[in-house]
N, C-alpha and C positions, 0 to 999 in steps of 0.2 A: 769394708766390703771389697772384693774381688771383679776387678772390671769386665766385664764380658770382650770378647775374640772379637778382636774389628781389622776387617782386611782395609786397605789400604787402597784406593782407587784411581787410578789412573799414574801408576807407579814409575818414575820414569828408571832408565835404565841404559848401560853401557852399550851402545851402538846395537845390542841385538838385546831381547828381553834375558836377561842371567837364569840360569836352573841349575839345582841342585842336582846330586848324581839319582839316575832312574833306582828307584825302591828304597830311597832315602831319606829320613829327615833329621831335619838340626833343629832343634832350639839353641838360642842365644843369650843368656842372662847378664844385664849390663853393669855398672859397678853397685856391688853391692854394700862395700863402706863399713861393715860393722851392724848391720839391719837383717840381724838374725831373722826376727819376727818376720821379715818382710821374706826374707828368701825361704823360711819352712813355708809359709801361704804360697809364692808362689812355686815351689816342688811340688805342693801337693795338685796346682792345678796341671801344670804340665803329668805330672801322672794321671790325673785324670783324663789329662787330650788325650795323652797315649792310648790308653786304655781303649777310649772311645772310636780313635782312627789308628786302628793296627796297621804298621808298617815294618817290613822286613828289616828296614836297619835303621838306627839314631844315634843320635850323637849328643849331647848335653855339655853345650861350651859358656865356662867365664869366661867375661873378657877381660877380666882384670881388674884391679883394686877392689879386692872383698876384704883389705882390712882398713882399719883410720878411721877418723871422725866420727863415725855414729859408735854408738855405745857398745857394742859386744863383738869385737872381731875373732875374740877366745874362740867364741860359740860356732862362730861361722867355719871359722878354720877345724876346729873338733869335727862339728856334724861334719863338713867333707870329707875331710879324711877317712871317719870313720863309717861312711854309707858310700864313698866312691866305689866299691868295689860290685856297689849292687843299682849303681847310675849307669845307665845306659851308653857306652862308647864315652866316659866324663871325657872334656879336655879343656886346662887350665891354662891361662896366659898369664903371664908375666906382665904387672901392669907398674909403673911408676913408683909407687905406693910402696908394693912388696920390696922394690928393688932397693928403696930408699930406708926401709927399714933391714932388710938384710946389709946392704953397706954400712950403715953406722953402728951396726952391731959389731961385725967384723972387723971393721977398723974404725973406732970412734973417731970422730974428727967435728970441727966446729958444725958441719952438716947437720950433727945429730941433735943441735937445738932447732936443726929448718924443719926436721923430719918432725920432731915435740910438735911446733906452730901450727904444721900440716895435718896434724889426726891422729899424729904420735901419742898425744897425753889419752887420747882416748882409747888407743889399742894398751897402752902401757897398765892402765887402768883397768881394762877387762882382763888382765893375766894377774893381777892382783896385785900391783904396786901402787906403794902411796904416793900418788903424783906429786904434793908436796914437797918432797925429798929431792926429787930430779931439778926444782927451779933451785935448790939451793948448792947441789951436788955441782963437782966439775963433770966433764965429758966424759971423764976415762972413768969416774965412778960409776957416775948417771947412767951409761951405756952398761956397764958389766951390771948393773941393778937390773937392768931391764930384760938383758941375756939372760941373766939367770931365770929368771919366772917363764919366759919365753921356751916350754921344752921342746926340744931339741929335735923330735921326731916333727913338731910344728915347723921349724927352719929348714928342715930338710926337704921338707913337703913340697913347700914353698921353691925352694930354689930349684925344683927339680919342673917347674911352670917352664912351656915352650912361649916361645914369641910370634907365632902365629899360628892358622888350622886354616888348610884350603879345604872346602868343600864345594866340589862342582865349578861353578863360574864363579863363588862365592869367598872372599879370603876376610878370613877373624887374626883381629889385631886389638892391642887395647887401644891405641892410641891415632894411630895410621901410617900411613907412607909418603916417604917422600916422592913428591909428582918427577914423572918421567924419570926415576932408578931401578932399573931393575930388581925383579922380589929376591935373588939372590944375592943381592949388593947392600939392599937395604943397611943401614948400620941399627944394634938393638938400641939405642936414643931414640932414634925417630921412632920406630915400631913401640916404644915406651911413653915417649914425652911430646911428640910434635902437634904444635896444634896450629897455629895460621896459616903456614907454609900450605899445610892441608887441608883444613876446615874452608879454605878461599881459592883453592884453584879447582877449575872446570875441564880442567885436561881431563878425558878418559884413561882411566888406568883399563890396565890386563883384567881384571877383574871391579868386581862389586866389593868395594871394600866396610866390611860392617864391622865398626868399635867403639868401644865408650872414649871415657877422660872428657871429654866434653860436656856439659847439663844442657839439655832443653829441654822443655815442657814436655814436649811428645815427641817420636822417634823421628828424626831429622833425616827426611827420604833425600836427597839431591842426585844428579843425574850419573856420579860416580860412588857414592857412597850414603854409608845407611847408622846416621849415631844413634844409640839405645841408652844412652847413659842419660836415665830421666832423677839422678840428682835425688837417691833415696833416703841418703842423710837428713837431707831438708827437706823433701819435697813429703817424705812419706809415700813414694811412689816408686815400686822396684816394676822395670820394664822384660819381657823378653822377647823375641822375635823366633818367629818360628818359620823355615823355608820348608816348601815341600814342592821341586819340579820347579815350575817357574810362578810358582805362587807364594804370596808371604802374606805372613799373619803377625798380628801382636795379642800377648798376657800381660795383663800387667795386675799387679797385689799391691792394695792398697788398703789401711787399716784407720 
């Protein structure tokens, strides 16, 4: 079943309450892992909010890692691909995951058995390789097996992911920022991979920074930042966040 819209109360917030830009709204969809099933449920709700609260402009952001560990990353990356053109302002990020599987493609290296350990056997699997093969193969084969199934209009897709999306007071990252560097300094590692650096400091950044890579139960509000990454591989719970002004909401699809 599909959880009903629950706003968030008593939200705290970057020295002033944050707001999106006037006549605009974002959705957020947090890692989605390979949880096709989970992300067709929730499009179809976010089309239905749409529908229901007509707004001038939208945006419809991943925040990264929609492929690995759960069972169909094929699927996820197809459907986008091939319905982004009729998703509202799409914008994809570049999450850990993708970049981890595009490097060891590109240049195999002993990496590409961390990337297998991390959700690789599961993406490798939903492009129709027999996993079997890969724990017996070397790197330089294992890697070109996998390339090949992987088409190529897929990796293109993929590497063509920005590393963040400011909206309003609002900045979409997959992973976060490093406290106190400037959003123009930032290095793409952190904006990819950082988590305690970030997940533990209470410094006010410039903005509200909302990203997955992280799992928790429910969307992790703290007084700088906003995690959505509710861990749908395992949890069976894909999250999104929805800003409109200086109001936010959560959808979340659960099966």
């Amino acid at each position: 079943m599909f959880g009903k819209l629950r706003r968030k109360a008593n939200a705290p917030a970057v020295n002033t309450v944050p707001s999106g830009p006037t006549n605009a709204r974002a959705y957020a969809i947090g890692d989605v892992h390979g949880r096709l099933d989970l992300l067709r449920v929730l499009l179809r709700e976010i089309e239905a909010d749409s529908r229901a609260r007509p707004c001038e402009r939208e945006y419809l952001i991943f925040v990264g890692d929609l492929i690995d560990r759960g069972p169909d990353s094929r699927g996820v990356v197809d459907l986008l691909l091939r319905s982004k053109k009729y998703l509202p302002h799409p914008v994809f990020l570049m999450g850990n995951h993708e970049e981890m599987m595009l490097r060891v493609l590109e240049k195999p290296d002993e990496k590409f058995r961390d990337w297998l350990s991390y959700g690789g056997y599961e993406c490798a699997q939903s492009y129709g390789v027999e996993v079997g093969r890969l724990a017996v193969l070397d790197v330089e084969h294992g890697a070109a097996l996998v390339g090949a199934a992987i088409p190529q209009e897929h990796r293109d897709f993929i590497a063509g992911f920005a590393d963040s999306f400011r909206f309003g007071d609002y900045l979409f990252v997959h992973a976060g920022i490093r406290p106190g560097v400037p959003l123009d300094e930032q290095s793409t590692r952190d904006l990819r991979w950082i988590r305690e650096d970030f997940l533990t400091s209470a410094v006010p950044h410039p903005y509200m920074v909302v990203h997955g890579h992280t799992i928790t139960p429910e969307p992790d509000e703290q007084n700088n930042r906003i995690g959505i990454d509710t861990g749908a591989y395992a949890s069976g719970v894909l999250t999104a966040i929805c800003i409109e002004g200086t109001s936010r909401r959560y959808l979340r699809a659960t099966l």
